[in-house]
KOLMARTOR-213831 format. One record per residue: residue in three letters; y, x, z of N, C-alpha, C, O in turn. Coordinates in Angstrom, 1 decimal, decimal comma. Layout:
<sites>
<ala <Y X Z> <Y X Z> <Y X Z> <Y X Z>> ...
</sites>
This chain:
<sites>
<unk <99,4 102,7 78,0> <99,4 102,5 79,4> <98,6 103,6 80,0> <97,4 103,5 79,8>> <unk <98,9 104,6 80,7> <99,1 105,6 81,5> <97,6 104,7 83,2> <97,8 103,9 84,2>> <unk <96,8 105,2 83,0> <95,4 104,8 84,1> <94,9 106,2 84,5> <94,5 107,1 83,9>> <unk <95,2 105,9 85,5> <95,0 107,3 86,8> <93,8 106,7 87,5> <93,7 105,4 87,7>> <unk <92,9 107,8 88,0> <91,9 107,4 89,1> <90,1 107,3 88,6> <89,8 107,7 87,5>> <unk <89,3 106,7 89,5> <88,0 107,2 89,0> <87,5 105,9 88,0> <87,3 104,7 88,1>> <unk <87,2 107,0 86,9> <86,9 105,7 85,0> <85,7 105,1 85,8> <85,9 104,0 86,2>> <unk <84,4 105,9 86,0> <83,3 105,0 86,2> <83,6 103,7 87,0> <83,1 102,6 86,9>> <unk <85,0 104,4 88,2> <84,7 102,5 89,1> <85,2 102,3 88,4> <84,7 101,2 88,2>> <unk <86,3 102,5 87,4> <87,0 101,6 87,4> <86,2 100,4 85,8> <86,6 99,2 85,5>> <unk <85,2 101,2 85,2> <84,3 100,3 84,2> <83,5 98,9 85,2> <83,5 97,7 85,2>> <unk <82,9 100,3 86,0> <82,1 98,7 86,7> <83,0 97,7 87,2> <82,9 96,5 86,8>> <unk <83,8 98,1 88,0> <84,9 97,1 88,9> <85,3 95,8 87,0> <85,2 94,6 87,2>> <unk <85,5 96,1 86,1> <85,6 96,0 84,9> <84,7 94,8 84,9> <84,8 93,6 84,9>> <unk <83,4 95,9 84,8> <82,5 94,9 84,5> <82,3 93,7 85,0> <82,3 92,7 84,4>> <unk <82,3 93,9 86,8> <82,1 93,0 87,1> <82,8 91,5 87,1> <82,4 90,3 87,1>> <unk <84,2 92,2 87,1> <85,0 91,3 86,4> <84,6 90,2 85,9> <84,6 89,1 86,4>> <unk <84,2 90,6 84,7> <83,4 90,1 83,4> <82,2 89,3 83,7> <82,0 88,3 83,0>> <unk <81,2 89,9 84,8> <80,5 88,9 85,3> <80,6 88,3 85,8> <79,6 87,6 85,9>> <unk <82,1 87,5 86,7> <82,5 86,9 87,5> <82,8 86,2 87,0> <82,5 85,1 87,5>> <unk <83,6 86,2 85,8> <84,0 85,0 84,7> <83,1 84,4 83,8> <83,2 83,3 83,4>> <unk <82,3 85,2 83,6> <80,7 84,5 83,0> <80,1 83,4 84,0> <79,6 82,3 83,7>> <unk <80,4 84,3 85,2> <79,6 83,3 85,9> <80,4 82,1 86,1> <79,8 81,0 86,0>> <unk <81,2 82,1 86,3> <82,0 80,6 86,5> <81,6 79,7 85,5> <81,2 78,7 86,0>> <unk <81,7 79,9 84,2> <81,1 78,9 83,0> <79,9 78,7 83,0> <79,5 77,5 83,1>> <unk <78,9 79,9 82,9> <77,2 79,4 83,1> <77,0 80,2 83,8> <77,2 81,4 83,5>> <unk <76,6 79,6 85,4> <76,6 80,2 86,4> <74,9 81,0 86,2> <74,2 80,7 85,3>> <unk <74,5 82,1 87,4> <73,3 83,5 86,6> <72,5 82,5 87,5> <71,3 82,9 87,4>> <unk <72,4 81,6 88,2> <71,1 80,7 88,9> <71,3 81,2 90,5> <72,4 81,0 91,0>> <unk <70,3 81,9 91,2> <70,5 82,3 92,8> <71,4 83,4 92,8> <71,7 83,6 94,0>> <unk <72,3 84,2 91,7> <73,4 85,0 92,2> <74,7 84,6 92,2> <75,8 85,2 92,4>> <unk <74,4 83,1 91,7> <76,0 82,7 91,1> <76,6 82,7 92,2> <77,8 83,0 92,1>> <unk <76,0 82,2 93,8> <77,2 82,2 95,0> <77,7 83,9 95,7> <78,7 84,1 96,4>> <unk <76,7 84,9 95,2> <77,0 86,0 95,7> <78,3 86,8 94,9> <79,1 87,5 95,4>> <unk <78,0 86,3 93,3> <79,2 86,5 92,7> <80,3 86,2 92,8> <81,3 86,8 92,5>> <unk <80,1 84,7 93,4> <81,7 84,4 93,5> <82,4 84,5 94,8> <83,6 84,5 95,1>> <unk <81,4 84,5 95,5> <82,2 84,6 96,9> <82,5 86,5 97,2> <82,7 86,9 98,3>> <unk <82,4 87,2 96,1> <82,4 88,4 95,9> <83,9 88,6 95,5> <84,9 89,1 96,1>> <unk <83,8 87,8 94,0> <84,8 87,4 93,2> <85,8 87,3 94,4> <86,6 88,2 94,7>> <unk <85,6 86,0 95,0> <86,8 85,8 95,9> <87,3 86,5 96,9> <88,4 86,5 97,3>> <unk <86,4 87,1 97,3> <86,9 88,4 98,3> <88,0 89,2 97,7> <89,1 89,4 98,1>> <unk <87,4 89,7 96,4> <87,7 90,5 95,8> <89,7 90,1 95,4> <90,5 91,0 95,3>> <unk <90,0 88,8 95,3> <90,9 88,5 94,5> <91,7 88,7 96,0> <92,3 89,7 96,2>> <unk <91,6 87,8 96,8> <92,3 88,2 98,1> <92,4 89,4 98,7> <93,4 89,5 99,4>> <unk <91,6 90,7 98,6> <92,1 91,9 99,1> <92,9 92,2 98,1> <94,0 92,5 98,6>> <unk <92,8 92,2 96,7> <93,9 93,3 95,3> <94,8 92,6 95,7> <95,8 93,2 96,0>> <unk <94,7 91,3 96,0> <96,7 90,4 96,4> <97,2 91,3 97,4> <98,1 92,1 97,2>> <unk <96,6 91,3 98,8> <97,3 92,2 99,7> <97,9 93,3 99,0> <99,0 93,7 98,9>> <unk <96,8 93,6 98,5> <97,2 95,1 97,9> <98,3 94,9 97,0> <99,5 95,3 97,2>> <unk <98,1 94,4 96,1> <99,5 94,1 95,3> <101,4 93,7 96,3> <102,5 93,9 95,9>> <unk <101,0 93,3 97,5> <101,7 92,8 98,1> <102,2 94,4 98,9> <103,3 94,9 99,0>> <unk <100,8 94,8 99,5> <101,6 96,0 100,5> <102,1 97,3 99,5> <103,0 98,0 99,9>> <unk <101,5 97,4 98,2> <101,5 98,4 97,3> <103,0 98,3 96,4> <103,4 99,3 95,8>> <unk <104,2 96,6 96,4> <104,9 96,5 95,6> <105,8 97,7 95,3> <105,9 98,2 94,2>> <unk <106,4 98,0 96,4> <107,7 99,3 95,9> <106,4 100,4 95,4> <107,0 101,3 94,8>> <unk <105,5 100,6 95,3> <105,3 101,9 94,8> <104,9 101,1 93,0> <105,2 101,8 92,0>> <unk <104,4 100,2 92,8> <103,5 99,5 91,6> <105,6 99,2 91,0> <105,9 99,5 89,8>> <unk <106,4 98,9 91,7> <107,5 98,9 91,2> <108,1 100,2 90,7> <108,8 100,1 89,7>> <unk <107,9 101,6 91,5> <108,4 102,6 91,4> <107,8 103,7 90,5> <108,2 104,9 90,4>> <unk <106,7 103,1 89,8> <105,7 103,8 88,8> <106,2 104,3 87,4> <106,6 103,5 86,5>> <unk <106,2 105,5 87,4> <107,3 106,2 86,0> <106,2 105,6 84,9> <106,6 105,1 83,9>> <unk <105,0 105,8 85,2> <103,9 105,8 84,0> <103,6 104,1 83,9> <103,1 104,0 82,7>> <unk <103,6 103,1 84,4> <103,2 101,8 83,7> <104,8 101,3 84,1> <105,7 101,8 84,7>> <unk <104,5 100,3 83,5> <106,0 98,7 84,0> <105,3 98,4 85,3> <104,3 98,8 85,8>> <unk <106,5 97,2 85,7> <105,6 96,7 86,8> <104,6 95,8 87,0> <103,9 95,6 88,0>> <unk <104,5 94,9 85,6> <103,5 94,5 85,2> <102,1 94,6 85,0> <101,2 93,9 85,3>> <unk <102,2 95,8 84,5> <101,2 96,3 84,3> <100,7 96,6 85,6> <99,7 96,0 86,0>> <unk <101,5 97,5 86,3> <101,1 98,0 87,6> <100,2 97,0 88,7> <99,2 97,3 89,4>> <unk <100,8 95,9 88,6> <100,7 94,4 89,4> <98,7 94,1 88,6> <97,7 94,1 89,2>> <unk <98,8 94,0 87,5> <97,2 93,9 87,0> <96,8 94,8 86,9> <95,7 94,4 86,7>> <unk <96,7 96,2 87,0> <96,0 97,5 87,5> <95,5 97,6 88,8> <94,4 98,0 89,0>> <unk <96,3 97,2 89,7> <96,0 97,0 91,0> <95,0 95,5 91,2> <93,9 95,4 91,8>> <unk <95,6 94,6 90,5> <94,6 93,2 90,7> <93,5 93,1 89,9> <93,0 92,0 89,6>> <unk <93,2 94,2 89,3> <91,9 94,5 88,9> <91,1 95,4 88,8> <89,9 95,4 88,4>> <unk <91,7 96,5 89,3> <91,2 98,1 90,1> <90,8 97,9 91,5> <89,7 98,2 92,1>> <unk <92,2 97,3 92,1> <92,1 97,6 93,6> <92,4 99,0 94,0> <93,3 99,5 93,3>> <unk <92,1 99,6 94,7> <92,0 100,7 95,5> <91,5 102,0 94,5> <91,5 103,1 94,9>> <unk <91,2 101,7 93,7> <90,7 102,7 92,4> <91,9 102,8 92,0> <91,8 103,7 91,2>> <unk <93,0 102,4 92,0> <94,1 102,4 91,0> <95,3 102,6 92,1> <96,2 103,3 91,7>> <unk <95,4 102,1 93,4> <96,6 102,2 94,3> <96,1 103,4 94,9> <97,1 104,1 95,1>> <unk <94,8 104,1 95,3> <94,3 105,0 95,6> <95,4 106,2 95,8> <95,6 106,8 96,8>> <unk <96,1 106,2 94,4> <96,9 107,3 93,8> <98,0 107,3 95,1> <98,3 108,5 95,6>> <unk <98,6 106,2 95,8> <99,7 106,1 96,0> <99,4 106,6 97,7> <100,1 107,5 98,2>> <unk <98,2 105,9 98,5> <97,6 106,4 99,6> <97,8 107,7 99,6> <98,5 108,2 100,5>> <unk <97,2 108,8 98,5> <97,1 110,2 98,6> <98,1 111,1 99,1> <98,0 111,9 100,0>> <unk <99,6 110,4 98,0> <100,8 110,7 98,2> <101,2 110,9 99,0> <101,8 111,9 99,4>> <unk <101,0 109,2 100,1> <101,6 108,9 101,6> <100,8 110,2 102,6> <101,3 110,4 103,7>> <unk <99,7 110,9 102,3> <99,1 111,6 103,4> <99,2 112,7 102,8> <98,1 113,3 102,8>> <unk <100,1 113,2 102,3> <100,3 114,4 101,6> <102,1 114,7 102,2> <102,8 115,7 101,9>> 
</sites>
């Protein structure tokens, strides 16, 4: 699988992930609501994005569209970034 764009966000973005699902099982005590209501931000903007981004996450030589669809819903803008550039080029 072919990943374009910036590694450091895209570890943290990663990480936090990972904290977000931690936290749902044993919540971290006073950050558990900032995480998830983070979390949830988070899942509602990559959907748009997955939604305004389809023909290009469809039209991608380098992933399926599968892939493309969870690159984006878990990058976000680290990962569709690529396709913005294009459009203003």
């Amino acid at each position: 699988m072919h990943i374009m764009g910036n590694t450091l966000g895209k570890v943290v973005t990663l990480g936090f992930w990972i904290a977000a699902i931690i936290n749902l099982i044993t919540p971290f005590g006073a950050a558990a609501p900032w995480i998830t209501g983070i979390a949830a931000l988070l899942v509602i903007a990559h959907s748009v994005e997955c939604i305004v981004f389809r023909k290009q996450i469809q039209a991608d030589p380098n992933n399926s569209a599968l892939a493309g669809y969870v690159l984006v819903f878990l990058f976000g803008v680290l990962h569709s970034g690529q396709w913005m550039n294009k459009n203003k080029a």
